[in-house]
TIDRENGU-213555 format. One line per field, with one value per residue (C-alpha): z, x, y. Coordinates in nm, 4 decimals. Each point is the difference from the previous one (the first is absolute). Example, Ala and Ser with C-alpha at 12.3 -4.5 7.8 and 13.67 -1.06 7.14 Angstrom:
zz: (0.7800,-0.0660) .
xx: (1.2300,0.1370) .
yy: (-0.4500,0.3440) .
***
This chain:
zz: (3.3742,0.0499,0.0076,-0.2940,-0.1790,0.0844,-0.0646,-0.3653,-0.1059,0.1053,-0.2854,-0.2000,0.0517,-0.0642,-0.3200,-0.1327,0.0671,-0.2711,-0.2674,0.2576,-0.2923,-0.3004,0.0952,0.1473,0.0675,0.0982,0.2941,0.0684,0.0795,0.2450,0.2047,-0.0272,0.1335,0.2540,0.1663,-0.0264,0.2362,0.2608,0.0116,0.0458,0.2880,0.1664,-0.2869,0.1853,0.0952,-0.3719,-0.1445,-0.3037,-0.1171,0.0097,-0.2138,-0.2454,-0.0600,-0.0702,-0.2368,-0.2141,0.0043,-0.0450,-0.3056,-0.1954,0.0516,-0.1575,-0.3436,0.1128,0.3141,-0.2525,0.0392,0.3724,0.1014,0.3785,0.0287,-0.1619,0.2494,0.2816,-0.1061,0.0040,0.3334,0.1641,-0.1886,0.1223,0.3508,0.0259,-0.1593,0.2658,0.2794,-0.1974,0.0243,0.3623,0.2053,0.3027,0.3345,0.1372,0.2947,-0.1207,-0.0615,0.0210,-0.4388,-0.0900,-0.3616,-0.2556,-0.2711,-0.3447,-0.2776,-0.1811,0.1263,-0.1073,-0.3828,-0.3269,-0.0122,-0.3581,0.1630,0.2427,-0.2935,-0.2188,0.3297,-0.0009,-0.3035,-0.0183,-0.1137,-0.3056,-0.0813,-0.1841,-0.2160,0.2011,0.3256,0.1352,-0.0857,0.2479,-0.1882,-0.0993,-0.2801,-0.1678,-0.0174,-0.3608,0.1079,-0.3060,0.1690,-0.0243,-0.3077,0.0781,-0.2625,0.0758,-0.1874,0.2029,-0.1545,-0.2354,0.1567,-0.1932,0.1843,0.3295,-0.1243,-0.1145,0.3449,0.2105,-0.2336,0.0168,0.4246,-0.1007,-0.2172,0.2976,-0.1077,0.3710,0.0245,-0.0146,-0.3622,0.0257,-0.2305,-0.1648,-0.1752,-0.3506,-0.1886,0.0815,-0.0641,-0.3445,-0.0967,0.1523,-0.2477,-0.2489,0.0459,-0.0054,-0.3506,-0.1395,0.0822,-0.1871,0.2378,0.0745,0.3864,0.1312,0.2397,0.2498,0.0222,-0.0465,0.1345,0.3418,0.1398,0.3171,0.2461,-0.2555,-0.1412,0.3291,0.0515,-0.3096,0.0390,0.3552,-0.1157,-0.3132,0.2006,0.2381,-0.2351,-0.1188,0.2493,0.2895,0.2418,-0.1612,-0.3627,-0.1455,-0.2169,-0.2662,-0.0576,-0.2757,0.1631,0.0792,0.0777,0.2022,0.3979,0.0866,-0.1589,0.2875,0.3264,-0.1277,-0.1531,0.3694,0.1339,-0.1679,0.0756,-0.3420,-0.1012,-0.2538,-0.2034,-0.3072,-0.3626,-0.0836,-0.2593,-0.2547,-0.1260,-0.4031,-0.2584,0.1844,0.3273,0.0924,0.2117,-0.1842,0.0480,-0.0143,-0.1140,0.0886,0.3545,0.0511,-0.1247,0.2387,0.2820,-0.0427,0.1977,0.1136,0.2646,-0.1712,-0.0535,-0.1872,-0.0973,-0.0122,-0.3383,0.0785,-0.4078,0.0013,0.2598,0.3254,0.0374,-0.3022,-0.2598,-0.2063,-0.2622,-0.0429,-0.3749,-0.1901,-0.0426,0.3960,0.0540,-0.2159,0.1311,0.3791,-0.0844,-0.1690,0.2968,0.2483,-0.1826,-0.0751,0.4050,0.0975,0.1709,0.1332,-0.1181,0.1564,-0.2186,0.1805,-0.2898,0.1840,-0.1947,-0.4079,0.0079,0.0195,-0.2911,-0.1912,-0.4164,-0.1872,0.2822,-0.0025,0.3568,-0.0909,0.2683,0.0443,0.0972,-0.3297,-0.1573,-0.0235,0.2759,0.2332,0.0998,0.2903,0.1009,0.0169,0.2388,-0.1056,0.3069,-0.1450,0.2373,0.0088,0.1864,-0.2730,-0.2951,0.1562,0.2584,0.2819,0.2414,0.3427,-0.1542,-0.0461,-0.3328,-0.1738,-0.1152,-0.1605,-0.3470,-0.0349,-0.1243,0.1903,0.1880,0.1280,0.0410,0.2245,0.2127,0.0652,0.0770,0.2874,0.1353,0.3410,0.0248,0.1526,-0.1535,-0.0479,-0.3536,-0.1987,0.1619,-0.1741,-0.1232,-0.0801,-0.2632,-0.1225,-0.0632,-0.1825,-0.2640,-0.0708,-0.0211,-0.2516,-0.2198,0.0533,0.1642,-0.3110,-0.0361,0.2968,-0.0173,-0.3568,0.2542,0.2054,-0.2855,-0.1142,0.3344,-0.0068,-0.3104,0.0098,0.3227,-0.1002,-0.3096,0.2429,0.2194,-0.1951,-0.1929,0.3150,0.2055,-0.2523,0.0115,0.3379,0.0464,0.1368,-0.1017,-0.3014,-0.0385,-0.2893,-0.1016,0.1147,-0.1965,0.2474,0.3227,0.1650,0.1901,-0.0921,0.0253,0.0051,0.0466,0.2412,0.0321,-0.1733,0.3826,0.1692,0.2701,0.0669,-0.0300,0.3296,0.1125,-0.3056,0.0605,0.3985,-0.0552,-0.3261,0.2349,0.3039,-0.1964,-0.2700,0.1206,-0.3143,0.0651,-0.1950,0.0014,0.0614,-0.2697,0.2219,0.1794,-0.3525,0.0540,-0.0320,-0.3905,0.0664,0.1944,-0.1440,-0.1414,0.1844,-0.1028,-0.0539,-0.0295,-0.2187,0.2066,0.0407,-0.2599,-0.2807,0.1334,0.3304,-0.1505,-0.1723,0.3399,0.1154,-0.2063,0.0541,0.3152,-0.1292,-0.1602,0.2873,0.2192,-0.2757,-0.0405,0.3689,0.0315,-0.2146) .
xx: (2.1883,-0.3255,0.2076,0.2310,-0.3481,-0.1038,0.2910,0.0134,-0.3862,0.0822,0.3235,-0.2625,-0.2156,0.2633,0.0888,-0.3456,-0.0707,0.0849,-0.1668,-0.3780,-0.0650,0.0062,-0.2888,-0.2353,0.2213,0.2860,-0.2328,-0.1929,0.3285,0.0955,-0.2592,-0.0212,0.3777,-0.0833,-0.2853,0.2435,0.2031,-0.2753,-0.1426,0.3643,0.0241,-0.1969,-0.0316,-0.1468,-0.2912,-0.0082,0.1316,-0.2771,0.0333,0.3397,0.0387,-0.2728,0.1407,0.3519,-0.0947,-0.1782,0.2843,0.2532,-0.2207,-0.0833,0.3806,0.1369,0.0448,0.1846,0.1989,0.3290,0.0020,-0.1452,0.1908,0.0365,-0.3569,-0.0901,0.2953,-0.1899,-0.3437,0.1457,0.1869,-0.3244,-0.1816,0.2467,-0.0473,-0.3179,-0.0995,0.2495,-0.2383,-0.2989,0.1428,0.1567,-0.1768,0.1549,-0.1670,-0.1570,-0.2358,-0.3665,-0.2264,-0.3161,-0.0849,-0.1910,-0.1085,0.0696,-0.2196,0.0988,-0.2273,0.1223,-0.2522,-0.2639,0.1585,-0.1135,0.2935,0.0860,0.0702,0.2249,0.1657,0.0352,0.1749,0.2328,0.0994,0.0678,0.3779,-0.0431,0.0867,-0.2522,0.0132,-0.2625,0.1748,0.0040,0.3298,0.1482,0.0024,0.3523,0.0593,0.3032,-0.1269,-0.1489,-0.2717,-0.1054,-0.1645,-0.3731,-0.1706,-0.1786,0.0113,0.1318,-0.2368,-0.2964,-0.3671,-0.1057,-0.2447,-0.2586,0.0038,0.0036,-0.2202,-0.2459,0.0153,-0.0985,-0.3002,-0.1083,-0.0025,-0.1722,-0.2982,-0.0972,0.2274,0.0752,-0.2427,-0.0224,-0.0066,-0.0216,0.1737,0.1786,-0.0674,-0.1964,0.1406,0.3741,-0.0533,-0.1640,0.3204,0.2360,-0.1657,0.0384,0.3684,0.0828,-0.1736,0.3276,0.0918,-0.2331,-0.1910,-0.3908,-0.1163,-0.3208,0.0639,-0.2776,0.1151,0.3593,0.1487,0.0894,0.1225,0.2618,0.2223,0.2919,0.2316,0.0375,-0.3866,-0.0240,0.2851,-0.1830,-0.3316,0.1259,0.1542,-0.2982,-0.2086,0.1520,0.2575,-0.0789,0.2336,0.2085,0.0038,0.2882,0.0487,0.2830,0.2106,0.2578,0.3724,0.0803,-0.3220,-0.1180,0.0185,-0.3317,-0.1924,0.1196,-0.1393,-0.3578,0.0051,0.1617,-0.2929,-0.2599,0.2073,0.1358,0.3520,0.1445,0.2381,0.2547,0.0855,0.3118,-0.0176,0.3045,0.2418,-0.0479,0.3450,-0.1131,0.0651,-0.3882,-0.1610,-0.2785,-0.2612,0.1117,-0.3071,0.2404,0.0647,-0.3841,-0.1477,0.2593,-0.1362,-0.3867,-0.1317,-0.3053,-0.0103,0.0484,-0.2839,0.0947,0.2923,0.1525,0.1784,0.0872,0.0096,0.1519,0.2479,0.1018,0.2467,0.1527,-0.1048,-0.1706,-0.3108,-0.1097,-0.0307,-0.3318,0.1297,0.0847,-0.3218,-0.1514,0.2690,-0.1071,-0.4025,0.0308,0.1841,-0.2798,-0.3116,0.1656,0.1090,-0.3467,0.1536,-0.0453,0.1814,0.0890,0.1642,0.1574,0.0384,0.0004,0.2662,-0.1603,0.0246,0.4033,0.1041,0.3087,0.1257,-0.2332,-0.1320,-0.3821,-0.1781,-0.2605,-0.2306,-0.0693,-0.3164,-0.1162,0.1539,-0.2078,-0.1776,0.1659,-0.3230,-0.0713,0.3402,0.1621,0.0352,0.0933,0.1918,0.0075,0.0958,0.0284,0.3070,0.2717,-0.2436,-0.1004,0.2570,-0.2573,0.1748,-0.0972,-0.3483,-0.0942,-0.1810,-0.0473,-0.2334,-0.0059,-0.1400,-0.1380,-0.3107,-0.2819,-0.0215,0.3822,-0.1158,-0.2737,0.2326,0.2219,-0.2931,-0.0825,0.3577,-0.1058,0.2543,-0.3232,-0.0176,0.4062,-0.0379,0.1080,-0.1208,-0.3136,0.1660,0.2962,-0.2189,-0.1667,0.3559,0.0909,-0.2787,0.2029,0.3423,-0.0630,-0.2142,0.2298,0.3551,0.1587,0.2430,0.1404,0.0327,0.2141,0.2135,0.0495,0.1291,0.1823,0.1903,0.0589,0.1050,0.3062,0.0581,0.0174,0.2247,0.2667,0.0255,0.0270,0.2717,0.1846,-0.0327,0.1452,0.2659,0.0985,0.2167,-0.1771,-0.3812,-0.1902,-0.3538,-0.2199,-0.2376,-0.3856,-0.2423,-0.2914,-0.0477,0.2926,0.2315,0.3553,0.0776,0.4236,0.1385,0.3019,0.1296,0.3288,0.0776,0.0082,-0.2372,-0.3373,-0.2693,-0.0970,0.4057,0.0183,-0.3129,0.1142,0.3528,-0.1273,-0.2254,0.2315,0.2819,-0.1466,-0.3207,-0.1995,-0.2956,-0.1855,-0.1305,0.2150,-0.1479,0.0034,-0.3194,-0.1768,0.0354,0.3623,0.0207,0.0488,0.3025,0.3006,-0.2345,-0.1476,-0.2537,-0.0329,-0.3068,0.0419,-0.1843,0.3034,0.0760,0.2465,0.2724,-0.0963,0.0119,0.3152,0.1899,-0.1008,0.1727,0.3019,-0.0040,-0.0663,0.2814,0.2224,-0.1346,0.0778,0.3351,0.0798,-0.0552,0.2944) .
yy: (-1.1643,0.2187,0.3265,-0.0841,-0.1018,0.3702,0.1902,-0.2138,0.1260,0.3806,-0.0238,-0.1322,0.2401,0.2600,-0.1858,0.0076,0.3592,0.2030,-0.1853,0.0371,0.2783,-0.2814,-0.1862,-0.2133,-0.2999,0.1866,0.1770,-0.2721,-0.2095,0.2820,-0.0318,-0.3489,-0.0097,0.2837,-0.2308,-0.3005,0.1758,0.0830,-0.3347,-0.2094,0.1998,-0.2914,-0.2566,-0.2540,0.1926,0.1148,-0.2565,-0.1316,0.3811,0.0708,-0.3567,0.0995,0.3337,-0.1325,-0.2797,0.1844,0.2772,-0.2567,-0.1417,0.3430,0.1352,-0.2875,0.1037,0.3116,-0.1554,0.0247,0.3499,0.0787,-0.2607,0.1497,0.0085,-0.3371,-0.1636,0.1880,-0.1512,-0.3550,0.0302,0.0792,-0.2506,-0.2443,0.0912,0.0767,-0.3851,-0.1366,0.1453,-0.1320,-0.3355,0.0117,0.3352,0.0584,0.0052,0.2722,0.1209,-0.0893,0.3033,0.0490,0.0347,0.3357,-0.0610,0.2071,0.2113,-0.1162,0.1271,-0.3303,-0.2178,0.2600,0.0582,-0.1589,-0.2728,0.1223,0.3491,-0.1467,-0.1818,0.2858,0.2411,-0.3018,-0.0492,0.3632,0.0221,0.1771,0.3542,0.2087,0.3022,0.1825,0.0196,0.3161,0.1482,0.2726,0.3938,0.0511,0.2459,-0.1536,-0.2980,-0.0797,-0.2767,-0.2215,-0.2631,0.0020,0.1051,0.3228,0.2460,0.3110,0.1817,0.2288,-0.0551,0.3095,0.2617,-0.1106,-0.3331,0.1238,0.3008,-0.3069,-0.1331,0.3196,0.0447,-0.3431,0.0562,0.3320,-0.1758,-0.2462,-0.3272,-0.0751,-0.2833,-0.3807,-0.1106,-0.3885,-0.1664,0.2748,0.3199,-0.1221,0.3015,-0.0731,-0.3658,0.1296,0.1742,-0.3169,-0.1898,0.2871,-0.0054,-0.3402,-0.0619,0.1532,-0.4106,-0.1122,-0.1026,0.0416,0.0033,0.0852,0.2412,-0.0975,-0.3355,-0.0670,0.3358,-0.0521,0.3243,-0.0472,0.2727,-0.1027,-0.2896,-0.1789,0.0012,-0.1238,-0.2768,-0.1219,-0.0181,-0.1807,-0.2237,-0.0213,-0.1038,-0.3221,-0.1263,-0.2295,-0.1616,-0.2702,0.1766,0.0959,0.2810,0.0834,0.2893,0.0126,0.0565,0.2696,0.2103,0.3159,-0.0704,0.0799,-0.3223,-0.2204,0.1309,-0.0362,-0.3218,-0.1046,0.1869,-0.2282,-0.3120,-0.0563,-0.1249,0.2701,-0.2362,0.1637,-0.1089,0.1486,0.2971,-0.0521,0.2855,0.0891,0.0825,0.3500,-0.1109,0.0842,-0.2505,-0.1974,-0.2782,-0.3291,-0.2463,-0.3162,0.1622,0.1072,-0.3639,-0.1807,0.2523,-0.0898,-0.2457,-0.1255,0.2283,0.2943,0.2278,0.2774,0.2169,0.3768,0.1488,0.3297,0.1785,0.2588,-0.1388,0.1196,-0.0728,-0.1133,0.2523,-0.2800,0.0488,-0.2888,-0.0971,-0.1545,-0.3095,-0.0150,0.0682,-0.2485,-0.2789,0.0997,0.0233,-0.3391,-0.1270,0.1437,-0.1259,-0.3492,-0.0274,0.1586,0.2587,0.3591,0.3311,0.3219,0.2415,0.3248,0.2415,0.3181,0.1328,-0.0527,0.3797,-0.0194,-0.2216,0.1067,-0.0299,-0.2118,-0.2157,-0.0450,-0.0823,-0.2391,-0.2003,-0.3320,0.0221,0.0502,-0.3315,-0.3145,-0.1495,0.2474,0.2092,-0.2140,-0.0795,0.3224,0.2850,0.3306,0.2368,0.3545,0.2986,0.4076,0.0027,-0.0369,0.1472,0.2832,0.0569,-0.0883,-0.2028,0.1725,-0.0121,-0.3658,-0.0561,-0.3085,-0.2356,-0.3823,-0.0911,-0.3519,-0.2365,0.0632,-0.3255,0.0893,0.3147,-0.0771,-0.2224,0.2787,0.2102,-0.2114,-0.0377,0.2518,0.3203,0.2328,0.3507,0.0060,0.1066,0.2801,0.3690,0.0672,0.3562,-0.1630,-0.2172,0.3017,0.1560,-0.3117,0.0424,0.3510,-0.1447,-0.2849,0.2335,0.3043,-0.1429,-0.1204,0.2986,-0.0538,-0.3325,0.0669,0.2236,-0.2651,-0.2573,0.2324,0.0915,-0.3656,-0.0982,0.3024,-0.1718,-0.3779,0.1305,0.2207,-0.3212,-0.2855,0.1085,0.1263,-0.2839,-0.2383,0.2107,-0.1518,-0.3025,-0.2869,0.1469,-0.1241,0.1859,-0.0596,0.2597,-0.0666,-0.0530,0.1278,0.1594,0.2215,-0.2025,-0.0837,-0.3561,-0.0668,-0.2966,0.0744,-0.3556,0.1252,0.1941,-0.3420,0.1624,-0.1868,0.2685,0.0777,0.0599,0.2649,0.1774,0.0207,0.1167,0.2044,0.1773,0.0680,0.1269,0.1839,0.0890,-0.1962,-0.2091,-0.2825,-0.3175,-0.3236,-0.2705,-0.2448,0.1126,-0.0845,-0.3569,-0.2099,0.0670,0.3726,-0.0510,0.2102,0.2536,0.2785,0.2330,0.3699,0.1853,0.3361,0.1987,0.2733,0.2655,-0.0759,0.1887,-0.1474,-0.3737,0.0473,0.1493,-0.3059,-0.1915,0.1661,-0.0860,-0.4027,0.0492,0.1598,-0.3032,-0.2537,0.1103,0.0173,-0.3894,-0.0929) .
***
């Protein structure tokens, strides 16, 4: 049975293979298959391993066993036989035991969790070079900085800005606070402008600041990926409120679905405005509905809205924070990346009251903050970056109006146009694949990648998401190839 266990996990291996490229989960399962097959090799010896390793396979396949079915029968047939050693080993010559290292009695436990839970794919896997592949998956603009900024940044190095500057460079928090008056709102800049080494320094230091063990913390379904591994970090239980789709077919809040979500656990919650991924701008009376919600639940907001500068037709980005009662309840998560085209260069900082703001002062991340020339570049760009940014919206908005249209023009694909941000949306129910299946077999046969909708959360399943970060005629080769793809499952 051993050698028939074997010779099943190297097929599976060879099934899994040539989708290693897509992801994290798809690599991840791999090796996890590859070291399956090493340790049944003597599963007694290794037997609490190999068992561990195949339950939790056999639990994060299971919503796409229908079509890996070879693998998922593989998975269960040495689940099967491995629990019938557990239950009746047989003998063997006794050994003296040589323990062995495992850095698992050393780890925080909710690190050990979080590598466990792993079974999600992500958009910022590393994705093998291949030229004709048209990669849409994470949301990096294509666009280089301007000379200017970079220009900025030499002469900053130049002028002596290579030293500590606790707490953040007071001129760039100056012109944050500049900026984000064009909201409406009023900050002191030397005590409610956090500056942080980008968005997800910002999100885990938000998070740091208010969640302890036990807490739970609420998302809106579906939402961005990357809010979940550091609320597990800090021991919280992210929990969802299903978002509900609009005559448009765009994803909005549901206040019935968020108040049936609170409980008395629940600490805070995430709105994401604009959306990722859902293309959503959140309207005033949204806002109004979700502030009275917060204040009258005594709860905590974090609002993402690193995309205000992307907001399409007659849509308005407006902030909560600046509503009633919300000073001292709200977070504000602002980053460079997307505005300024700065994602290898981490910039971002949080708005908030100053009592929040002094909590998420104290959450401990060391010096890891923003490049002190970086900050002095960043002064430059919001008092001198705005034409590019225009470029930018532009490039964006030709792009969102090429691939709407064209997209809809596919049977089985509904896409509404977004509202903010520069992602793409569809609903591709109509296909009768589940999202991860058509991203999979989208990318192996025509060389097109995205993101499935079902790592969002389970109300994203039979969407998937594409981030415009490809030129126009790029994008709309693309979705000829949807379309080839589409019309090849009939």
């Amino acid at each position: 049975m051993k050698e028939e266990i074997r010779k099943r996990l190297e097929n599976a291996v060879k099934t899994l293979e040539p989708y290693r490229s897509y992801g994290q989960m798809v690599s991840d399962a791999i090796n996890n298959v590859k070291k399956l097959h090493s340790l049944v090799e003597d599963p007694t010896g290794n037997l609490d391993e190999a068992l561990s390793i195949v339950n939790a396979m056999v639990s994060q396949l299971g919503p796409y066993s229908s079509y890996m079915p070879e693998v998922a029968e593989t998975l269960k047939v040495t689940q099967e036989w491995l629990t019938g050693l557990k239950e009746k080993p047989p003998e063997r010559p006794q050994k003296p035991e040589t323990p062995e290292l495992s850095v698992a009695k050393y780890a925080k436990k909710e690190l050990v969790a979080i590598i466990q839970a792993q079974s999600g794919m992500s958009t910022r896997a590393q994705i093998p070079r291949d030229p004709s592949m048209i990669n849409m998956m994470a949301g990096d603009p294509d666009f280089n900085q301007p000379d200017f900024i970079g220009k900025a940044v030499y002469d900053a190095i130049q002028e002596g800005h290579t030293h500590y500057s606790f707490g953040g460079d007071p001129e760039f928090k100056a012109a944050i606070a500049d900026y984000y008056k064009k909201y409406g709102v009023k900050v002191d800049p030397s005590t409610q402008v956090i500056i942080e080494s980008g968005g997800s320094q910002a999100i885990f230091r938000s998070f740091g600041a208010i969640l302890n063990p036990g807490d739970e913390f609420l998302v809106l379904d579906p939402a961005y990926g990357g809010y979940s591994t550091p609320a597990a970090y800090f021991g919280a239980k992210m929990t969802r409120a299903k978002m509900k789709k609009d005559a448009k077919g765009l994803f909005r809040p549901d206040m019935e679905s968020i108040k049936a979500a609170i409980t008395d656990k629940t600490k805070g919650m995430l709105i994401c405005n604009p959306d990722n991924p859902c293309g959503t701008v959140y309207t005033e009376a949204e806002l109004k509905a979700l502030a009275d919600l917060v204040v009258d639940k005594d709860i905590v907001v974090i609002a993402d809205e690193i995309y205000t500068e992307f907001v399409w037709g007659d849509h308005k980005h407006r902030s909560i924070i600046n509503l009633p009662d919300m000073w001292e309840r709200t977070m504000v998560l602002m980053s460079f990346s997307k505005t300024f085209a700065w994602t290898g260069c981490r910039a971002g900082y949080i708005i908030a009251g100053p009592e929040l703001s002094k909590l998420v002062s104290n959450v401990p991340t060391g010096i890891c903050s923003m490049p002190v020339a970086f900050q002095r570049a960043g002064i430059v760009a919001l008092r001198e970056g705005w034409g590019f940014v225009d470029e930018m919206r532009k490039a964006y908005k030709e792009r969102i109006d090429a691939m709407v249209p064209r997209l809809n023009e596919i049977e089985g694909i509904s896409c509404p146009y977004p509202e903010g941000a520069f992602y793409l949306f569809p609903d591709i129910s109509g296909t009768g694949l589940p999202s991860m299946r058509f991203m999979m077999e989208l990318m192996q046969r025509e060389k097109v990648l995205g993101a499935p909708g079902m790592i969002y959360g389970p109300n994203g399943e039979g969407h998937v998401r594409f981030a415009l970060v490809k030129p126009k005629e790029k994008l709309l080769e693309a979705c000829d190839r949807i379309e080839r793809f589409v019309n090849g499952l009939k």
